[in-house]
C-alpha positions in Angstrom: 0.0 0.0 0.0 1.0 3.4 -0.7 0.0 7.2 0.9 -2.1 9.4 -1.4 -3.0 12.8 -0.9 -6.2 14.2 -3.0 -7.9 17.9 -2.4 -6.5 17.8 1.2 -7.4 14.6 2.2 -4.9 12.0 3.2 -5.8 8.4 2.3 -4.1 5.1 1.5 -4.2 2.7 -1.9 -4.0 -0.8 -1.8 -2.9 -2.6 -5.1 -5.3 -4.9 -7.1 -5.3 -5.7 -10.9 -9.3 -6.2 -11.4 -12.1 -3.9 -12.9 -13.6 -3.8 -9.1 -12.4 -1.6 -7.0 -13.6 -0.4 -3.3 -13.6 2.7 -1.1 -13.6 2.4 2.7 -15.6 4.4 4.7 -14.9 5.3 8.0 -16.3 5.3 11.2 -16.6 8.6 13.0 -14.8 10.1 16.5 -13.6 7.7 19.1 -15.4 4.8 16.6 -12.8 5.6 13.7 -9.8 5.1 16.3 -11.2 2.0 18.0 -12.0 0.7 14.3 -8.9 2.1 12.6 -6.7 -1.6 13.2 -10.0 -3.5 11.2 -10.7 -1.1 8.6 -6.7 -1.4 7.8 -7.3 -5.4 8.1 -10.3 -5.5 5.8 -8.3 -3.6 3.0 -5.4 -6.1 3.5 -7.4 -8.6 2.8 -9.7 -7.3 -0.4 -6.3 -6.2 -1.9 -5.0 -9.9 -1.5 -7.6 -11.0 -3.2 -6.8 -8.8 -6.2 -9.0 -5.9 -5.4 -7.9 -2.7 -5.3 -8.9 -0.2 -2.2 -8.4 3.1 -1.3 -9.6 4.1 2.5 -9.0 7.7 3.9 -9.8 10.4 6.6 -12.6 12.3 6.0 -11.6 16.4 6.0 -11.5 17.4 9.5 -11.0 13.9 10.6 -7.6 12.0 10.9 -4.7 12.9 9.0 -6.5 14.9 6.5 -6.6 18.9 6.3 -9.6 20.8 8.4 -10.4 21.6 12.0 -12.6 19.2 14.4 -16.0 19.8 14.7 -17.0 21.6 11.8 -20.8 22.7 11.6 -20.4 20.9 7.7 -18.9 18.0 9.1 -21.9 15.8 7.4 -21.7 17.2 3.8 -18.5 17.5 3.4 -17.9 13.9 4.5 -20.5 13.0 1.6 -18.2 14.9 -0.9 -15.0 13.6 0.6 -16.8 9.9 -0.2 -17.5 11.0 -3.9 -14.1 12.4 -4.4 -12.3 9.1 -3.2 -14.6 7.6 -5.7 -13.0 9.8 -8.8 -9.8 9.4 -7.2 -9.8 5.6 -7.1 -10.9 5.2 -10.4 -8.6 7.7 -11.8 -5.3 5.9 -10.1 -6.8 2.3 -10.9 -8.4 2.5 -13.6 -11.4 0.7 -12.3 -15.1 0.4 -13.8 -17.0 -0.7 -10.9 -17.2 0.6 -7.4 -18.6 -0.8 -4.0 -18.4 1.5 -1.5 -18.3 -0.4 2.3 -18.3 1.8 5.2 -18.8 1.6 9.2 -21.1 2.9 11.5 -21.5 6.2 10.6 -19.1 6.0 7.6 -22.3 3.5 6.3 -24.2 6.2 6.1 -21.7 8.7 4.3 -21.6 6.0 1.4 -25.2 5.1 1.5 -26.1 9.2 0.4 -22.7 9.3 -1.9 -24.0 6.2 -3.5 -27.6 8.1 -3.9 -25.2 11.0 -6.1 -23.1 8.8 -8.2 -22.5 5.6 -9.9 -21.8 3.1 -7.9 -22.1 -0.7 -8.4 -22.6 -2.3 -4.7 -23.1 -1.3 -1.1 -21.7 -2.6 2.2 -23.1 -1.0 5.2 -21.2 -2.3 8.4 -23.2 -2.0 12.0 -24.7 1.5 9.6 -26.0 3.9 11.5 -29.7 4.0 10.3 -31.2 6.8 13.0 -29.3 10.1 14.2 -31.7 9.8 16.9 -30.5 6.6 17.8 -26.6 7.6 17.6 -26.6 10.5 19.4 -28.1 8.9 22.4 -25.4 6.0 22.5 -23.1 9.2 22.1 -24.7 11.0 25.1 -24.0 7.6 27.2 -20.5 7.2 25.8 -20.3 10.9 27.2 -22.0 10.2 30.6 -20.1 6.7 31.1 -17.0 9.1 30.9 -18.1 11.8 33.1 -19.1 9.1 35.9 -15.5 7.9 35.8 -14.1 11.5 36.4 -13.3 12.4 40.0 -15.7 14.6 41.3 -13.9 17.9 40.7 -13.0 17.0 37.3 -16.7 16.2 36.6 -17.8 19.9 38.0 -14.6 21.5 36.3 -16.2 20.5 32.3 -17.6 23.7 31.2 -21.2 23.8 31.0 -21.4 25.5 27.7 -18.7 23.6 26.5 -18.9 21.6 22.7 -20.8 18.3 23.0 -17.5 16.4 23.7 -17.4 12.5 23.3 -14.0 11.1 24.5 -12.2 14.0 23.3 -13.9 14.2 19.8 -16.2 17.3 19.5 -19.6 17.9 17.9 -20.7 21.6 16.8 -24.6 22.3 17.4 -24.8 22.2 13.8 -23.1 19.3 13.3 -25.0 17.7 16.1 -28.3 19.0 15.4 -27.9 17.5 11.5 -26.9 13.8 13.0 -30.0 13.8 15.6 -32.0 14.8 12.0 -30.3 11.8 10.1 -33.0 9.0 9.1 -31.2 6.8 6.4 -35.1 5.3 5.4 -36.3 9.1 5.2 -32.9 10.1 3.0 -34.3 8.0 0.1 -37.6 9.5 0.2 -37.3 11.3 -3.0 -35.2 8.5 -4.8 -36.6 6.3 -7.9 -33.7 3.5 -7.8 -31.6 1.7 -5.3 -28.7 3.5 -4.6 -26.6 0.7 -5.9 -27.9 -2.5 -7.3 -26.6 -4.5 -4.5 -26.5 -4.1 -1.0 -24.8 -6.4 2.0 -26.3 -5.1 5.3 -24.0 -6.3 8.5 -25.9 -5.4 11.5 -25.7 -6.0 14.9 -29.3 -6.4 15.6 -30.5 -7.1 11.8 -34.1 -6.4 13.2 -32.3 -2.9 13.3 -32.0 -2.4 9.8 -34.8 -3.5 8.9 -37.1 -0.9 7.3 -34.0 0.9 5.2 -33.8 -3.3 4.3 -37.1 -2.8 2.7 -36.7 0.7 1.5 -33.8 -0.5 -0.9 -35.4 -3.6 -2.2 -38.9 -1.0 -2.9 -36.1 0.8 -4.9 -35.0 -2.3 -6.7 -32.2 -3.1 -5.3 -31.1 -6.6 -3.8 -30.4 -6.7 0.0 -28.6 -8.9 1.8 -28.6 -9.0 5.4 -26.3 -10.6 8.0 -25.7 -10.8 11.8 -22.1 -9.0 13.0 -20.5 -11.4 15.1 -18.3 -9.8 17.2 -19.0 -6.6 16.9 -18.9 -5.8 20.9 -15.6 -7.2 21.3 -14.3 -5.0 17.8 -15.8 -1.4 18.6 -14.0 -1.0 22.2 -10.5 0.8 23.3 -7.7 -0.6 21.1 -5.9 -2.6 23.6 -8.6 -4.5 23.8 -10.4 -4.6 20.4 -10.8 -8.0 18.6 -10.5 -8.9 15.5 -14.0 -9.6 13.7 -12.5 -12.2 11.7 -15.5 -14.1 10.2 -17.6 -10.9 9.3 -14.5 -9.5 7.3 -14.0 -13.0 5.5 -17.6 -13.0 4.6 -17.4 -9.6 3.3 -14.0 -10.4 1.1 -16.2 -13.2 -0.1 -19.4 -11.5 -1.3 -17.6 -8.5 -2.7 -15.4 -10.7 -4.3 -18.2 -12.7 -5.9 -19.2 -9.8 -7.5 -15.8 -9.2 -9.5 -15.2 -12.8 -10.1 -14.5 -13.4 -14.0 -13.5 -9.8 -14.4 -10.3 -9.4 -16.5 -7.6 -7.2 -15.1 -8.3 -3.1 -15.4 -5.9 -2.2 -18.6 -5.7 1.7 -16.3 -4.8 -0.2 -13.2 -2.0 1.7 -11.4 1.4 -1.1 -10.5 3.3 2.1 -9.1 4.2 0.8 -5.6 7.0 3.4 -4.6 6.3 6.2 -2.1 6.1 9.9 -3.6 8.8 11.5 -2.3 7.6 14.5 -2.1 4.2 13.9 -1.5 3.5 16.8 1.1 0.2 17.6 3.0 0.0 21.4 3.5 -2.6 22.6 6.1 -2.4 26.3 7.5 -0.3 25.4 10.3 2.0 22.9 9.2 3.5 20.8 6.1 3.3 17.1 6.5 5.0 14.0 5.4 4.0 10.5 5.4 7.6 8.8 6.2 8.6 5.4 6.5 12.0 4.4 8.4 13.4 1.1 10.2 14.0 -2.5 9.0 10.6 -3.3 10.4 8.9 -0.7 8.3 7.5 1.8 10.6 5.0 4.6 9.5 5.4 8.0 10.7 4.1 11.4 9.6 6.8 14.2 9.8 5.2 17.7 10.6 7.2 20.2 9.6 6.0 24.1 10.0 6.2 26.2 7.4 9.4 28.4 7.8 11.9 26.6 10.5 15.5 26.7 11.6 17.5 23.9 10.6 17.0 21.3 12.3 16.6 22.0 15.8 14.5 20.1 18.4 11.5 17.9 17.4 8.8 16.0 19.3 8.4 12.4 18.9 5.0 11.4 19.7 4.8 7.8 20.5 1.3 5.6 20.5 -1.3 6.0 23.5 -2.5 2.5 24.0 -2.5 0.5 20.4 -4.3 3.6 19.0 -2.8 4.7 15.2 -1.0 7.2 15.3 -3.9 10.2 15.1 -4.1 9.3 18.2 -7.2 9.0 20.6 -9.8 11.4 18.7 -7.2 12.8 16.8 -5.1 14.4 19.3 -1.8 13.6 18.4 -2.7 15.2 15.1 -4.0 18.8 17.0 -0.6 18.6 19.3 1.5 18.0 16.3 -0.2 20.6 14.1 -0.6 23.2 17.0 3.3 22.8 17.5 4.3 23.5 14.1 2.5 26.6 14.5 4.6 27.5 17.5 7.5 26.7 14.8 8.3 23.1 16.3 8.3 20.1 14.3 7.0 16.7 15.6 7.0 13.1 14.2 3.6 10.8 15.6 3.9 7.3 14.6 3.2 4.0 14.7 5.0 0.9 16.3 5.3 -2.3 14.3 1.4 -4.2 14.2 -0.3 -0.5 14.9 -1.8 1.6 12.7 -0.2 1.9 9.3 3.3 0.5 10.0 3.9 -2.9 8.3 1.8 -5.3 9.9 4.4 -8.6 9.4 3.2 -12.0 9.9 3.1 -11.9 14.1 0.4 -10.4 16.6 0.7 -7.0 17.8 3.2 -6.5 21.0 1.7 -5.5 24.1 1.1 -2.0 24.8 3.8 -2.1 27.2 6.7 -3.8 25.9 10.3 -4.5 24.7 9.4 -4.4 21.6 7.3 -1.4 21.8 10.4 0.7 23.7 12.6 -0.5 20.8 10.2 1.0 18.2 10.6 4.3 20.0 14.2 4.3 20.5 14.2 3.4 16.2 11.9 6.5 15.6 14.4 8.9 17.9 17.6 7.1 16.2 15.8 8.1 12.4 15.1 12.2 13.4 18.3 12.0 14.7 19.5 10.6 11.3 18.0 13.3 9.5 19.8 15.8 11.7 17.6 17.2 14.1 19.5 18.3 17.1 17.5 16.8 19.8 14.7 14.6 20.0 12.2 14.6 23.0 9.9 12.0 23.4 6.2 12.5 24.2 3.5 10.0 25.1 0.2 9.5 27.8 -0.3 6.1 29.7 0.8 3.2 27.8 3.1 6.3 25.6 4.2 7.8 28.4 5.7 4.3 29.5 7.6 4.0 26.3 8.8 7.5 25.7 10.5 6.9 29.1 12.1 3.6 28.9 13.1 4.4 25.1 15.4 7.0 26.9 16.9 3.9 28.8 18.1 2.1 25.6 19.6 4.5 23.2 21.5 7.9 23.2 19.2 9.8 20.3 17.0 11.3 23.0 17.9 14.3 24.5 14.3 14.8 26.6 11.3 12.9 27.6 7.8 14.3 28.8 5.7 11.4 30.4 1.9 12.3 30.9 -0.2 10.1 33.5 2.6 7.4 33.4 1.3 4.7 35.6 4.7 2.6 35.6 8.3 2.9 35.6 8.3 -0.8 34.8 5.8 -3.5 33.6 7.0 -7.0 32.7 6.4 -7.7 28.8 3.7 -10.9 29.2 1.5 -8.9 30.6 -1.8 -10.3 29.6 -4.3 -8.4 28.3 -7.0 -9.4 30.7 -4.3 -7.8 33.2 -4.1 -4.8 32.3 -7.8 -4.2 32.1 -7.7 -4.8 35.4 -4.7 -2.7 36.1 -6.7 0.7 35.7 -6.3 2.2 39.1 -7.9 5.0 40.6 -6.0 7.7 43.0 -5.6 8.4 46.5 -6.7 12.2 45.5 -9.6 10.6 43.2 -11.1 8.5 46.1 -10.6 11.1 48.2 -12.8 13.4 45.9 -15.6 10.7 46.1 -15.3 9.8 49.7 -18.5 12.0 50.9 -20.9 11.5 47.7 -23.6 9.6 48.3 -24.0 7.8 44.9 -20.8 6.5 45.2 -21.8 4.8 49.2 -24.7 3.7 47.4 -23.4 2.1 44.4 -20.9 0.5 47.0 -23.5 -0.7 49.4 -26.0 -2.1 45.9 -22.8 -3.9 45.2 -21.8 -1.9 41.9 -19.0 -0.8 43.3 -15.9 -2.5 45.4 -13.9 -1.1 47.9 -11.2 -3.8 47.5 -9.3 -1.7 45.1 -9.2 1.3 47.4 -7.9 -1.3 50.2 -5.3 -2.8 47.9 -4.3 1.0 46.7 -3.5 2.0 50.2 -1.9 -1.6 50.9 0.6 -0.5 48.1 1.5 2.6 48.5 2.3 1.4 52.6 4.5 -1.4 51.1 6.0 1.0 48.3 7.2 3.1 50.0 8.7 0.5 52.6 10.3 -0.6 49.9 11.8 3.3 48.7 13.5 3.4 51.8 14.7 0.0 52.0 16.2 0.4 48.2 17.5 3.9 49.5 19.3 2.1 52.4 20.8 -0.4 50.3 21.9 2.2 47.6 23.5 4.5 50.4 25.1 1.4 52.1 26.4 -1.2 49.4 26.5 1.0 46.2 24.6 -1.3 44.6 23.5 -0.1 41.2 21.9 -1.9 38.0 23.7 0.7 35.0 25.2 -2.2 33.6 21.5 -3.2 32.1 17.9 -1.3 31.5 17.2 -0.2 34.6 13.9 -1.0 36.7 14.0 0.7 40.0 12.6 4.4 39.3 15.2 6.1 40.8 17.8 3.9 38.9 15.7 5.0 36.4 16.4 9.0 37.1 20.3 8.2 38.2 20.5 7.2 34.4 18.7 9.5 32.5 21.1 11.9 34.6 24.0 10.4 33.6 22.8 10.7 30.3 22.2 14.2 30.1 18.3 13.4 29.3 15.5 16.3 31.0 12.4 15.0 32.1 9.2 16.4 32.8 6.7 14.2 34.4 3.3 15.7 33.7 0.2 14.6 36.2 -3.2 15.1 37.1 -4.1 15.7 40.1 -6.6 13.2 40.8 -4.7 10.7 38.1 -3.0 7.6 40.0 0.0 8.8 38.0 0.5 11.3 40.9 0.2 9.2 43.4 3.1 6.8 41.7 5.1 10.2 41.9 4.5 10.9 45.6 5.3 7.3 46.6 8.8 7.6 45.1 9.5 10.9 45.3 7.6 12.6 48.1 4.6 14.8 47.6 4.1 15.9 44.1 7.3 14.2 43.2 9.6 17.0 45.2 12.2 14.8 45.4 12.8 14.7 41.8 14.4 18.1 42.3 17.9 15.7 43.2 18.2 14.6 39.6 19.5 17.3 37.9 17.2 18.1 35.0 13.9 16.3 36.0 10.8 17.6 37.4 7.4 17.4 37.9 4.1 19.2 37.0 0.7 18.7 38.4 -2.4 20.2 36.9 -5.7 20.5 38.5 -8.0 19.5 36.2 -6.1 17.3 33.9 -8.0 13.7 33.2 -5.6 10.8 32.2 -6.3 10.8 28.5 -6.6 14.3 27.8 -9.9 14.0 26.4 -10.8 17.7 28.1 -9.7 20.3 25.5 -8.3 22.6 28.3 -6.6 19.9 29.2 -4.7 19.3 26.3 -3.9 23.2 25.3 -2.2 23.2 28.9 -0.2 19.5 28.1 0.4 21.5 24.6 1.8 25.0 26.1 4.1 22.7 28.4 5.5 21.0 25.3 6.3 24.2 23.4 8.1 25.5 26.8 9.6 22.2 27.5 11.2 21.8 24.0 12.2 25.3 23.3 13.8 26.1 26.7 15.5 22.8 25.9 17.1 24.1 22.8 17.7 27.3 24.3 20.0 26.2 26.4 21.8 23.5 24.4 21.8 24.9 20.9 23.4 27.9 18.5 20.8 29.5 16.3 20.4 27.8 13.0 19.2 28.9 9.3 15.8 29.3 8.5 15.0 26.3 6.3 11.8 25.7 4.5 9.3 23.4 5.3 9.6 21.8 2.0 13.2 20.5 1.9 13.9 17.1 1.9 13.3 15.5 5.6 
């Protein structure tokens, strides 16, 4: 597969030599992240059976040019859908189009298919009613909210954007979703808008009626149960594969170009552009690839910049793509270039768009995903940036840090909400869903609201984790001042290999010259991991030379709050250029547009 870049859209083409060809559709918000590792899959597997795919970010969604939460969010997702469409069959050649998209991104290509010629629809879990998809937004939104710490909770602004995990919704855009009725769209239609339709529903009663709309229009419907859908649309480190549904969709849309003969027009070019560039009015971007395992970065690069100087390396949260969780590492990236600092976000090996190989995706925390980070800092360092200063949240945080530990490309590291120096690589997943603790500060918050007693007392809620939290902190920090004993006493030190022990951790980055800004939430149980090693709010970190810790108020662990991540963002800029400041001569102005 290879980038593409069309009217300020950023997509991806997948080779195939028939007459057929087929345009993803994307699911919408935190959906399109959660989905993003299947929607990759199912194109893997159409273009191994010879058919050639383009999928891509909607405008104002992904990697693509535009804001979030534009009021024309809907239309122009429509018209990015028909424009994929001309683009596909202008690089392949192709006569025939199916369009197949997701959730909301089923309902994109269902009116695109209404405007233009297209042969055969697949409408995966399609979202049928607004009505119906704003409400499960509004619970996605109140599930969230109830897992906030009280003060966090009453900190949201009340006349805030309609915010869903960190991905916003205008009124406009809002109000035209809650209108959405995909049986009412085709009121005014005389024909099926493609001869063919393969409905993939959750609850196939669901789909019903627009089932009966389309045949009424002539078309032939197909519909079928998606197995597995609850264990696909969740967080990516948990997400699973809905093998059987996507083989079954290979297989029907498939069918339909059996016999074909290959497209005379289709495109065999399978080398990268190099200077394929995607300008937006803060930055210029480029898709990069780097490493023997063939990872998949995007370099953003603002406009006019001196030569070289300090960039951000922006590692995965979780096994999200590299957009990050509702696009967020795209609006820190982007923001940053406007502040005139360059970034790289990318993926590790089995995420997002990096080569996928043959093996299952590492563990969010892992060798393996450390090494990946330590690869991406050796390659900016390659291309002669002057220092390189890892970024990540959670799981990221983990491996910006540790990635410091392995290498010597890194000359900083800013770690939000880590919640371990050290986690052993077989971690199961089913562990780490259970590893999600809250915070001393956090419980602390709910100790006198009722709800919380009651949910307790109903048996919704334990109080075993609280016990266990406070059971571990009291053995920690036994265990912080036995270590300290033993340091002071025997010398004993662990430099000769990756160190595990947090302040062997610090002792190293200090040998190595590497700042570090530990960035926490108040009520986040990264704090609390601070305090237990280095004394309240991490004061202690004040002995390592170049290390320090920030605590903000009303900072939730994923930085889904917008204010949030403008506050992570203005720490960056200061971080980084105060970096520079004091360790580098002022270089040329370069532009944005010479080779990376």
């Amino acid at each position: 597969m290879r980038p593409i870049i069309f009217g300020g859209r950023f997509g991806w083409l997948h080779p195939g030599e028939g007459t057929r060809g087929v345009v993803l559709c994307n699911a919408y918000g935190h959906e399109s992240v959660w989905s993003h590792g299947g929607m990759r899959s199912l194109a893997d597997r159409l273009s191994a059976s010879g058919i050639p795919v383009l999928r891509f970010d909607y405008r104002g969604t992904g990697d693509s040019d535009g804001a979030d939460g534009a009021s024309d969010q809907f239309e122009t997702a429509v018209d990015d859908v028909r424009a994929a469409i001309a683009r596909l069959r202008e690089e392949t050649g192709v006569a025939r189009v199916t369009l197949c998209g997701l959730r909301l991104g089923a309902a994109f290509a269902l009116l695109a298919a209404s405007q233009c010629d297209v042969d055969a629809l697949v409408l995966l879990a399609p979202v049928a009613s607004g009505r119906s998809y704003v409400r499960e937004l509004s619970i996605m939104r109140n599930i969230w909210l109830d897992q906030l710490p009280a003060p966090l909770r009453e900190a949201q602004p009340k006349d805030a954007l309609f915010n869903v995990l960190g991905q916003v919704y205008s009124p406009v855009f809002r109000a035209r979703l809650n209108a959405f009725d995909a049986v009412d769209a085709l009121k005014d239609s005389v024909r099926a808008p493609a001869p063919d339709t393969l409905i993939v529903d959750v609850n196939v009663g669901g789909s019903e009626a627009l089932k009966q709309k389309l045949e009424a229009l002539g078309g032939e419907v197909e519909s079928r149960p998606f197995e597995g859908y609850a264990a696909f649309m969740q967080e990516t480190t948990f997400s699973s594969m809905p093998t059987r549904v996507f083989d079954a969709v290979v297989d029907w849309i498939a069918a339909r170009a059996a016999g074909q003969a290959p497209s005379p027009g289709v495109a065999l070019k399978a080398d990268w552009d190099a200077g394929l560039m995607l300008r937006t009015p803060e930055a210029c971007e480029q898709p990069v690839r780097f490493g023997v395992a063939g990872l998949f970065g995007i370099l953003c690069l603002p406009p006019a910049m001196r030569d070289r100087g300090p960039v951000l390396l922006i590692t995965n949260t979780s096994a999200s793509a590299h957009v990050g969780d509702s696009r967020l590492s795209v609006r820190i990236a982007r923001e940053l270039a406007r502040r005139g600092i360059a970034s790289l976000r990318f993926d590790g090996r089995g995420i997002g768009d990096s080569v996928s190989g043959s093996g299952a995706r590492a563990p969010v925390y892992s060798s393996t995903v450390v090494d990946d980070v330590a690869t991406a800092a050796n390659w900016l360092k390659e291309q002669g940036y002057r220092h390189v200063v890892s970024f990540g949240i959670c799981s990221g945080a983990y491996s910006a840090l540790r990635a410091a530990l392995v290498g010597r490309a890194l000359s900083g590291v800013i770690s939000v909400n880590l919640q371990s120096f050290h986690m052993p690589d077989d971690m199961p997943t089913d562990a780490l869903r259970r590893h999600r603790p809250n915070s001393i500060a956090g419980y602390r918050s709910s100790f006198f609201e009722l709800k919380k007693w009651k949910q307790v007392l109903c048996g919704d809620r334990k109080i075993m984790p609280f016990v266990r939290l406070v059971l571990k902190r009291v053995a920690t920090l036994a265990a912080v001042r036995i270590g300290a004993w033993r340091h002071r006493i025997a010398g004993w030190s662990c430099a000769q290999t990756i160190p595990v022990d947090p302040h062997e951790i610090l002792r190293t980055l200090q040998r190595k010259e590497v700042s570090t800004l530990f960035v926490c939430g108040a009520y986040d149980s990264s704090l609390d991991l601070m305090t237990m090693y280095f004394g309240p709010r991490g004061k202690r970190l004040s002995r390592f030379s170049g290390a320090r810790t920030v605590v903000l108020d009303d900072l939730d662990h994923s930085l889904f709050s917008s204010h949030a991540a403008e506050q992570v963002i203005g720490l960056c800029s200061e971080f980084v250029k105060g970096l520079d400041s004091r360790r580098a001569p002022l270089g040329r102005i370069v532009k944005a547009g010479s080779p990376a």
